[in-house]
C-alpha positions as CSV (number, residue, x, y, z in Angstrom):
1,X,-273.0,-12.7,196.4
2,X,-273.7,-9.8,193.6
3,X,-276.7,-8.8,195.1
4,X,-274.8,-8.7,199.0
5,X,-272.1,-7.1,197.0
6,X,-274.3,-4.1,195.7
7,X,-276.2,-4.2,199.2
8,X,-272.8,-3.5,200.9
9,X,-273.1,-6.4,203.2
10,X,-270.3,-7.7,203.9
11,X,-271.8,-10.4,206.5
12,X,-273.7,-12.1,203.9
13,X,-270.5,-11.4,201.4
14,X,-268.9,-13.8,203.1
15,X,-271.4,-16.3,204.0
16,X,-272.4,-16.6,200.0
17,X,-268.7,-16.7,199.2
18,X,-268.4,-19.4,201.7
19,X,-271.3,-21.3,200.1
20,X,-270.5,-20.7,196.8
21,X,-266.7,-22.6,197.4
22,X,-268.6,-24.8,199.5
23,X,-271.0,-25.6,196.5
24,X,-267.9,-26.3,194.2
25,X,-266.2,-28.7,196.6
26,X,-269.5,-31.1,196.1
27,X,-269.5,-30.6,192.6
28,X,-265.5,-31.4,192.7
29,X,-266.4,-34.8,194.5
30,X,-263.4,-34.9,196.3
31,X,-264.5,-36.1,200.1
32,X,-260.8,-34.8,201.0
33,X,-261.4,-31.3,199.9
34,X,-264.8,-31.4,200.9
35,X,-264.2,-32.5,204.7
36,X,-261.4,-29.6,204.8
37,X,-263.5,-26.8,203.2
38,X,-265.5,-27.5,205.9
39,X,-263.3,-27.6,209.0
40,X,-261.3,-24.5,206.8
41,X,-264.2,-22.1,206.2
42,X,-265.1,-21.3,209.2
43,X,-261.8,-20.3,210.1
44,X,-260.6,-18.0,207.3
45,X,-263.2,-15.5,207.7
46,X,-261.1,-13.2,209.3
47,X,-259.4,-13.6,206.0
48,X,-261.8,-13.0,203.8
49,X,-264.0,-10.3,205.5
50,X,-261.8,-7.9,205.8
51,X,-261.5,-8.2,202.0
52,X,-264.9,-8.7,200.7
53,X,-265.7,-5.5,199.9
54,X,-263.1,-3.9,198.2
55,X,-262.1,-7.0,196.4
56,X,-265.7,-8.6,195.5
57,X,-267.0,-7.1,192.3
58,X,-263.6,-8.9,190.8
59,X,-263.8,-11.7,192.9
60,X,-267.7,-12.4,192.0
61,X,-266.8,-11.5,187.8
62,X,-264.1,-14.8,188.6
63,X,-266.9,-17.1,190.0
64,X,-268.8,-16.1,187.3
65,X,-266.2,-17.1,184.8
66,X,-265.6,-20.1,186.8
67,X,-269.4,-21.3,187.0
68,X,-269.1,-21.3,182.9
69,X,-266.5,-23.2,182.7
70,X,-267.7,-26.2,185.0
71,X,-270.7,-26.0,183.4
72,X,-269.1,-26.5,180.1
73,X,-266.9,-29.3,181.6
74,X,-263.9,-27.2,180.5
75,X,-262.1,-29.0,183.5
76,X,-258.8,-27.1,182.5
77,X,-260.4,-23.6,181.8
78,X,-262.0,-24.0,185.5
79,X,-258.7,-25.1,187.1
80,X,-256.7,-21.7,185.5
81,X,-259.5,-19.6,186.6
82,X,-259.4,-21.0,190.5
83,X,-255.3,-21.1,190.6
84,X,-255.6,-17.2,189.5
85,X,-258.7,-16.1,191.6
86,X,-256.7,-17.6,194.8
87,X,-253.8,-16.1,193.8
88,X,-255.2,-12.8,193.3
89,X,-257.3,-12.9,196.6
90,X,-253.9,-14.1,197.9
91,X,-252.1,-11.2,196.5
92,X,-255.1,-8.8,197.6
93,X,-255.0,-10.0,200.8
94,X,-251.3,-9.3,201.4
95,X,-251.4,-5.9,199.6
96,X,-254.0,-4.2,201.5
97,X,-254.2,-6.4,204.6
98,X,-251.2,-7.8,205.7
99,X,-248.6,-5.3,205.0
100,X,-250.4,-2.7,207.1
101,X,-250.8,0.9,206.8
102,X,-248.0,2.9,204.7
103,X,-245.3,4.3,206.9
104,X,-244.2,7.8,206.3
């Protein structure tokens, strides 16, 4: 994803943001989560593309963060970090995306 992200490729942006939330599901070990990350993915990446760019050097610093704190087994550090790096994207997303150009 860093390496995509200083490459300006936003095609395989997406695809290693897909894998890396992908990645965590299995780690989670929740089938549940797992089964609808899958059927989900594919689906919100008219979501995420149009946002890759602009918001991915933040985005990537939060996976970071959040690939420290599952290795650490800090379960509840690694929950806080996810809750705010969808909510920001979230946030992001409407911002810039959703709410459409500025009207004069």
């Amino acid at each position: 994803g860093v390496d995509a992200l200083a490459a300006g490729d936003v095609d395989r942006l997406v695809a290693a943001n897909t894998a890396l939330h992908a990645c965590l599901t299995a780690v989670a070990d929740n089938a549940v989560l797992a089964d609808l990350i899958s059927q989900v993915g594919q689906k919100v990446r008219w979501y995420y593309t149009p946002i890759a760019r602009p918001r991915g050097k933040e985005a990537w610093n939060e996976h970071a963060q959040l690939i420290k704190a599952i290795a650490k087994g800090d379960a509840d550090r690694a929950s806080e970090i996810m809750r705010r790096h969808t909510q920001r994207t979230t946030d992001f997303y409407r911002k810039q995306i959703a709410a459409g150009p500025e009207q004069d």
